[in-house]
N, C-alpha and C positions, 0 to 999 in steps of 0.2 A: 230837411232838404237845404241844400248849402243855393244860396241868389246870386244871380247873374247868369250869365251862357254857359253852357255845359261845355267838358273840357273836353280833351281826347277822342278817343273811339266815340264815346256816348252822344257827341256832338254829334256824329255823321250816322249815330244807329237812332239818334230820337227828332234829327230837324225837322221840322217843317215849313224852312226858307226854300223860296223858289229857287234860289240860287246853287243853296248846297246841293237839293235836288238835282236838279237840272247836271251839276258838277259830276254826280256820280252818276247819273244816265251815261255822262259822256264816256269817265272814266272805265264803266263796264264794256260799253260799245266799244272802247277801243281796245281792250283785252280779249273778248271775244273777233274781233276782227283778227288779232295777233292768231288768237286758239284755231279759227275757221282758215288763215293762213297756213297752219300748220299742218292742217289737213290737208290744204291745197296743195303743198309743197312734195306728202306723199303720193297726190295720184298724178302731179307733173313728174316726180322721181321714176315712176312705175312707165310712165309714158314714153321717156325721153327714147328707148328703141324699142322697135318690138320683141315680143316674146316677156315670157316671166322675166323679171328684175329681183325685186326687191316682197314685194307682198304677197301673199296667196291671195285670187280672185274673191272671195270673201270679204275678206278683209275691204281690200280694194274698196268693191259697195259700199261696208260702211264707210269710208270714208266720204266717199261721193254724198252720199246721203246725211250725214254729219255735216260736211261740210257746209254743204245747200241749207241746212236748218240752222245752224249756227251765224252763220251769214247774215240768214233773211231776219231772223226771228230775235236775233242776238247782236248782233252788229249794226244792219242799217237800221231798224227800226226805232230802237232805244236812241241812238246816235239825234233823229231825228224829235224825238220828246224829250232827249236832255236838250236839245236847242229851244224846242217850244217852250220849255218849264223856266228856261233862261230870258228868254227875249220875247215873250208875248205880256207878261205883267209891265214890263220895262216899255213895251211899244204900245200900250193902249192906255198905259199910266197909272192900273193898278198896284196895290201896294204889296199883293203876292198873290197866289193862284186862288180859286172858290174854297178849298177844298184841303188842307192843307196836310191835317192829319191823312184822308186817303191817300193823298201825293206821297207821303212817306212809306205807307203803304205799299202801294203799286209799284212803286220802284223794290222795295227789299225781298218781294215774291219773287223778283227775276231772277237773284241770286241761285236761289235754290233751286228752281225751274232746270236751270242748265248744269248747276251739280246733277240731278238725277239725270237729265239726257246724255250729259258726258259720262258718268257711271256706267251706262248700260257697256262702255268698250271694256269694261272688266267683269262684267255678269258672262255664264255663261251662255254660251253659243253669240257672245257676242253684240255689239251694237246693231240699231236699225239698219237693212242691208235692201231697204228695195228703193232708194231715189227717194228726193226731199218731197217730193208726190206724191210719196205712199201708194200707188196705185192697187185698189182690191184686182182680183183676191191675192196676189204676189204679197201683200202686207197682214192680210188675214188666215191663209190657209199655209204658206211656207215660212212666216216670219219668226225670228228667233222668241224665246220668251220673254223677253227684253223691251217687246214692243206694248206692255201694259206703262211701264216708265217714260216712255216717251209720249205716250196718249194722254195721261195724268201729267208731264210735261207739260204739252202745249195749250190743255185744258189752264193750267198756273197762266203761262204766258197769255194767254185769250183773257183773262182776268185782268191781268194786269193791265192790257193795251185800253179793254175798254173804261175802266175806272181811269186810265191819264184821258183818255178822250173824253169822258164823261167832265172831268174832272176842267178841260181847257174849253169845253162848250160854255160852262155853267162861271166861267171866268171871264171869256170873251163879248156873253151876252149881259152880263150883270153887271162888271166892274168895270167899263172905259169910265175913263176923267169925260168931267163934265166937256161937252165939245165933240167928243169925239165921234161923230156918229161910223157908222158901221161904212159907208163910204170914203171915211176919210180914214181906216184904218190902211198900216201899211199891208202891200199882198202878202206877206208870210205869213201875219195874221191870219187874212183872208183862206188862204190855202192851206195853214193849218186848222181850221175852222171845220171846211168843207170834206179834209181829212179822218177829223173827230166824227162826221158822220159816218163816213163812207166804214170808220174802223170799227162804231158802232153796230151797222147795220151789219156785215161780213163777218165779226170772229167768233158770233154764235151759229155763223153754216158751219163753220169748221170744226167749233167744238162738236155741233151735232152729227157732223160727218166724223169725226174722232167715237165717237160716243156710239156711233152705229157698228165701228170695227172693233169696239170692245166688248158688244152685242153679239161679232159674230164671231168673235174669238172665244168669249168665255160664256156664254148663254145660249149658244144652240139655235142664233135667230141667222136667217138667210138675208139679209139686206143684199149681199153684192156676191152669194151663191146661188149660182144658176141650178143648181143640182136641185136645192129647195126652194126655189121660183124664183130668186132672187135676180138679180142684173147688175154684173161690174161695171159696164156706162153709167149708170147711178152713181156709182162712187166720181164716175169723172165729174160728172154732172154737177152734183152736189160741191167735189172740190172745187173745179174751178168756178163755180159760182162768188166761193170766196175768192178765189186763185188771181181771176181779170182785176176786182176790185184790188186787191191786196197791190200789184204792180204799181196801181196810182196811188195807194197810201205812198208808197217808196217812193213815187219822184213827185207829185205834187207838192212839200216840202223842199225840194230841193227848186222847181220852181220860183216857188216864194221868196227864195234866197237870192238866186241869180237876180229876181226882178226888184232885190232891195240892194244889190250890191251897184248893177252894171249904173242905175239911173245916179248912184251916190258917187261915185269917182269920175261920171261924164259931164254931170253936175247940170244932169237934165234933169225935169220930173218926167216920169212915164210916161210916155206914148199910147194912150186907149186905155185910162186904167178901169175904168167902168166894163168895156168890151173885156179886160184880162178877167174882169169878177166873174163875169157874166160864161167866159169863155170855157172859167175851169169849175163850175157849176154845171156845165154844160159836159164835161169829160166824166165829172164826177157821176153823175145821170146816166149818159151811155154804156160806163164799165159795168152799171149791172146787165147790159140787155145783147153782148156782146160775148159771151163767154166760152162761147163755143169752138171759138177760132182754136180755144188751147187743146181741146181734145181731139 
């Protein structure tokens, strides 16, 4: 083995710098924003008058559906742990995340994640066609075959969210510089902290709501068929269970940011920053007990 930093390719396929990390979190996020654009692009084209344009109604769906998944699961998410993998070691004064090797990890599963969900537009009958919701039974009983790839999709993706949340708990309680107690961190910190839970506790509803629709597609179990006792409100149930939580993974980050930006060019410190801790521990809390609104 040749000494020093690795060159090329192998630098970005073996790092375990927070930075590089962090870089390619960004650099995917924003290629999948471009891919999830593109979709967007076919169902404003289909939109612009009525009547048929351009797509068959088919189609159309998967787009919609595609799009909604690529988005949430591919764009903002990632977007948001390349930020945290970049500037929480840097803002609590660790020398790099807990975890280093899984952070390499977790990141390069996402790749392949969305090769197989972007493939299923070439399998036949087609890409996932019922909404980024999956609602049973419209995802269990009429969906293409296509939709075992997407299930084993999001199960990758659900892996990966919680090993970076695992991964920035196990960094932000362990590794601040001397000094820095847990009140004097900055809020994005804070809010991506509270985050890691919230991500923790929610992508194993979703895998197990994933994992109940491949029970009822290929095993003959009734979870969300009323025929053999089952109940499609279940499936809502169960989704949006993750579904509320999921909305404030996505903006409680973004949170963090505005409250690290606005006070640094006003060239104020925060206003209540105890009550902001206290505030979004308090959102974080309610998004489980609240879920119902979405169904």
């Amino acid at each position: 083995m040749a000494h020093g930093p690795a060159k090329g390719i192998t630098r970005w396929l073996y790092t375990t710098n927070h930075k590089d990390i962090g870089a390619m979190y960004l650099w995917f996020s924003f290629t999948m924003f471009f891919l999830g654009g593109l979709f967007a692009l076919v169902i404003r084209a289909e939109l612009f008058q009525p009547g048929l344009q351009i797509v068959e109604p088919n189609f159309f769906n998967q787009m919609t559906t595609m799009h909604g998944l690529v988005m949430v699961f591919g764009a903002v998410m990632p977007a948001f742990v390349g930020l945290a993998n970049w500037l929480i070691p840097v803002m609590i004064g660790a020398p790099d995340m807990a975890l280093p090797r899984m952070n390499n990890w977790s990141f390069w599963i996402l790749p392949f994640a969305f090769l197989m969900l972007v493939s299923t537009l070439f399998m036949e009958g087609g890409a996932p066609n019922f909404g980024w919701t999956f609602y049973a039974p419209l995802s269990t009983t009429y969906a293409p075959p296509s939709v075992t790839f997407f299930i084993f999709a999001i199960h990758i993706m659900g892996a990966s969210s919680i090993m970076g949340a695992i991964n920035i708990i196990a960094t932000i309680m362990n590794m601040r510089a001397p000094g820095m107690t847990m009140m004097k961190m900055p809020l994005f910190v804070w809010t991506w902290l509270i985050t890691a839970f919230l991500l923790i506790a929610v992508m194993p509803v979703l895998a197990g709501v994933v994992t109940m629709m491949l029970m009822d597609i290929h095993f003959g179990t009734s979870f969300f068929n009323a025929a053999g006792g089952g109940d499609p409100v279940l499936f809502q149930h169960v989704f949006w269970f993750f579904g509320h939580p999921e909305v404030y993974i996505m903006i409680l980050p973004a949170f963090g940011i505005i409250s690290a930006i606005i006070p640094t060019f006003a060239r104020k410190p925060l206003f209540g920053y105890s009550s902001m801790v206290y505030a979004t521990a308090s959102i974080a809390f309610l998004s489980f007990i609240v879920w119902a609104h979405h169904m």
